[in-house]
N, C-alpha and C positions, 0 to 999 in steps of 0.2 A: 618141591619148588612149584610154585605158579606157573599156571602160562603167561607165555608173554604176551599173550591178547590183555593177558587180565593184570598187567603193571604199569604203572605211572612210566611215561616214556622217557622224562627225565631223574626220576628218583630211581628207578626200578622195583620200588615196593610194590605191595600186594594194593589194586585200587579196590577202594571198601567201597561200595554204592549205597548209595541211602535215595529215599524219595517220600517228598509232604502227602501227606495223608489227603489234603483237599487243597484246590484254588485259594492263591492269594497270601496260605499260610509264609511261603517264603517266596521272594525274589531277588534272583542272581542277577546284582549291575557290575558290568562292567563296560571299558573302553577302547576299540581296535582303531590303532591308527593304519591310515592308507594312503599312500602316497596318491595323489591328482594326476591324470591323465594329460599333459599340456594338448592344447588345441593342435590337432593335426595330426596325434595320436603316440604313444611313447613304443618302446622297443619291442611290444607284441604286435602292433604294426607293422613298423618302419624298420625291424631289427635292431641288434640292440648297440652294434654303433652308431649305426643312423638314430636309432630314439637318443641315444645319450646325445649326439650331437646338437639334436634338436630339443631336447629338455636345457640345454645350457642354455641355447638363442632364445627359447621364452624365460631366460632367467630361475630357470630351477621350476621342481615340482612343488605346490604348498601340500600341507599336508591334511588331510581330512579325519576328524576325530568320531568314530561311529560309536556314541552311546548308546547300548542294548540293556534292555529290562529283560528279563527271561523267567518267568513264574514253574516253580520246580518241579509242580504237580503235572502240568499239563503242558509244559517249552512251548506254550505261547509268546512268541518277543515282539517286543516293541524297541524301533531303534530311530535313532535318528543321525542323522549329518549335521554336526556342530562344529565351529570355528575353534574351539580350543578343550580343554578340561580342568578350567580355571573350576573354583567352590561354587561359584554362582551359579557359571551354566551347568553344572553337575548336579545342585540344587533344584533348579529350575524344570531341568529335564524329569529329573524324578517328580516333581509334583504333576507334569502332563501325563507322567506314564501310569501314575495311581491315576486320574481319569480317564486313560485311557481303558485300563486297567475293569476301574467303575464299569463300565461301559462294555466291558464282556462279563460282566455280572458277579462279580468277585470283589470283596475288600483286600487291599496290600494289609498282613499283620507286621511281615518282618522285610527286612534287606539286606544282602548279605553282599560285600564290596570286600574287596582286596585291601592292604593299607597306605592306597598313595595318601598323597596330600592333600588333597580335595575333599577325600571323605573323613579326614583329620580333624578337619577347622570345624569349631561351631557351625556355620554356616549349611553344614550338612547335617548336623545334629540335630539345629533347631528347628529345621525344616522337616527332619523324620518326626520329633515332638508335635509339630504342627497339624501333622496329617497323623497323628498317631499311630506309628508305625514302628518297629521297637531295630534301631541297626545294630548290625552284628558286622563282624568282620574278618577275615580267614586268617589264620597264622602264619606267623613272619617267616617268609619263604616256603610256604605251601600253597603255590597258588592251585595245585590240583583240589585245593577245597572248593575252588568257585568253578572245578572244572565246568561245568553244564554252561556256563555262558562263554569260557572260552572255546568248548566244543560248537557251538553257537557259530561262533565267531570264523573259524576253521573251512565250517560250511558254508557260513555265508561268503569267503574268499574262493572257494571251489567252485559254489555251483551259481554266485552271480560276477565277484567284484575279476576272477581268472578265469570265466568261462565262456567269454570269448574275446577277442581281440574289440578294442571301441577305438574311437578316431577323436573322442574329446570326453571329459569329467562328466558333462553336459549329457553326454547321450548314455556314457554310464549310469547316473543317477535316475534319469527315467528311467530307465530299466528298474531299478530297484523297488518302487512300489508293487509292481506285479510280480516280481520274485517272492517277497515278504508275504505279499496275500497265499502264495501255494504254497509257501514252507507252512504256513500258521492251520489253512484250510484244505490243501488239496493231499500233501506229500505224507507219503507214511513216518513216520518215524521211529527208529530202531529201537528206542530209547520208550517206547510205551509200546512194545509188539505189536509193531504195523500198521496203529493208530495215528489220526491224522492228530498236532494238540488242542485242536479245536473239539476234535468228539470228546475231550475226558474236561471240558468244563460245561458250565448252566447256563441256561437262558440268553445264546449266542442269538446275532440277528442271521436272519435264512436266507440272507444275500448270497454267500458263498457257497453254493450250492452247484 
């Protein structure tokens, strides 16, 4: 029997790790929703009948849709805060993140997405056509195939969106640029032996230094 370090935490199978040979060969998108913080702060503040109390009177939390690109060689990510994950903005978001992409010195070949319905419609198709980029997609109820962006994801709830109590969305979200710059340049990561993902790509700008 395996260990249990080494099983899918929901299947209990043996997890097989695989990893792209170079930058850009694959990227892992996917989408964490998060609930918003109301102004005044929710139940890591205020406790959590006082937060519930107070999430009713601002009328509920809306909900925040964080699309992550994640490049499987080097778990460089790129994410953003978007209002939904309608085809468009799911579209959209990927053509900025292959320039952002551009931009730390790599081409996007492939994209690999889980199978909601955004990455269904043409709309996401034509758009991977467009930028030439070939989509792939994981199998139906295996999402531990895109594990690397939901592990992503996991961390990015740990070490910025739960790691510390905020008093508004507002003052959360600033945080978040500066989290993003130390995951990508400063932090090790366990996932390339203690490499930051920024040292395992090319022709990076030497700001983050």
């Amino acid at each position: 029997m395996p260990a249990l370090a080494s099983c899918d935490r929901t299947t209990g199978e043996p997890v097989r790790r695989y990893e792209r040979e170079r930058p850009g060969e694959l990227i892992h998108v996917d989408v964490k929703k998060l609930g918003r913080i109301p102004d005044g702060g929710g139940h890591k503040v205020l406790g959590r009948a006082a937060g519930t109390r107070h999430k009713k009177r601002q009328g509920g939390a809306a909900t925040a849709y964080l699309h992550t690109a994640l490049d499987d060689h080097t778990r460089l990510a790129y994410t953003e805060d978007l209002p939904d994950e309608k085809a468009a903005t799911c579209a959209d978001f990927l053509q900025r993140a292959t320039i952002w992409f551009a931009a730390q010195g790599f081409t996007v070949e492939r994209v690999l997405t889980d199978n909601a319905w955004a990455y269904s419609k043409n709309t996401w198709r034509q758009t991977c056509h467009d930028l030439g980029i070939q989509p792939r997609w994981t199998r139906p109820r295996r999402p531990q195939t895109n594990g690397k962006a939901e592990r992503f994801h996991r961390t990015l709830l740990e070490e910025w969106a739960y790691h510390q109590p905020y008093t508004s969305d507002a003052q959360r979200q600033a945080a978040f640029p500066d989290w993003l710059d130390w995951y990508n340049y400063h932090r090790p990561h366990t996932g390339t032996s203690g490499h930051t993902p920024a040292s395992r790509a090319t022709n990076l700008p030497e700001q983050h230094t």
